[in-house]
N, C-alpha and C positions, 0 to 999 in steps of 0.2 A: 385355683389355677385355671386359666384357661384353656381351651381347647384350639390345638390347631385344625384351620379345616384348610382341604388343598381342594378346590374346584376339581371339577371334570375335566372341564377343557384344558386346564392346565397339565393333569396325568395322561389327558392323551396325547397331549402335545409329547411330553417327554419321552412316554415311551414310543412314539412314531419317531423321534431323533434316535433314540437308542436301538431300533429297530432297525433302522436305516444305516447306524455304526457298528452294528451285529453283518448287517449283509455285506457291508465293504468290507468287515474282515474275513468272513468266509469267501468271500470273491477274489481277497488276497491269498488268502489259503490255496483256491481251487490256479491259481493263476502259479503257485510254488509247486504245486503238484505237479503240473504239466511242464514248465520250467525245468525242474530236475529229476521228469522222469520219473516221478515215485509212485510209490505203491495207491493205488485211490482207496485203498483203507485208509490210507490215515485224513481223507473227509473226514471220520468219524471216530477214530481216535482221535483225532488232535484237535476235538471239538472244544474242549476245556481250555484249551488254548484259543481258539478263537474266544471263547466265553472272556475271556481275559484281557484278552485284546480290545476288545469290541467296550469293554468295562473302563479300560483307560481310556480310550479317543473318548466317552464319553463325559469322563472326568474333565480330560483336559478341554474338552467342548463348554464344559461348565463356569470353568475358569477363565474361560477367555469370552464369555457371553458375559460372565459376572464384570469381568473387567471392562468392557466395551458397555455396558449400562453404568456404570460406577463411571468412568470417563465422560459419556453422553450425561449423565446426571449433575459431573462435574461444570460441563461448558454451560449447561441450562443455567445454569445456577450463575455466573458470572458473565452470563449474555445480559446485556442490558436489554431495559422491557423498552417496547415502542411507545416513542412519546409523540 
């Protein structure tokens, strides 16, 4: 069987997306906080929840990047080549 290998640049790429889906949702957090007034503990309580958050926009980031190469792959492919 073979081995899979994921490049570097490919892992940094992802997790600089996921990093970046991590900070808008703690930026939404920090934005609900202030909004209703709460307690600024739950920054840090309700970090699992950002974790989670942050875990799905990433998801759905995946899906619709997969989708949007899968479509761009699709028209390549039925573009006629220059004659």
């Amino acid at each position: 069987m073979r081995d899979l290998i994921i490049k570097k640049e490919i892992l940094r790429r992802e997790f600089i997306i996921w990093m970046v889906l991590f900070a808008l949702s703690f930026v939404l957090n920090l934005f609900a906080i202030i909004k209703y007034n709460s307690n600024w503990m739950e920054l840090i309580t309700q970090i699992h929840i950002v974790l989670f958050i942050s875990l799905f926009l990433y998801a759905f980031s995946a899906i619709v990047r997969i989708l949007y190469s899968g479509l761009r792959n699709l028209y390549r492919s039925f573009k006629k080549p220059a004659e």
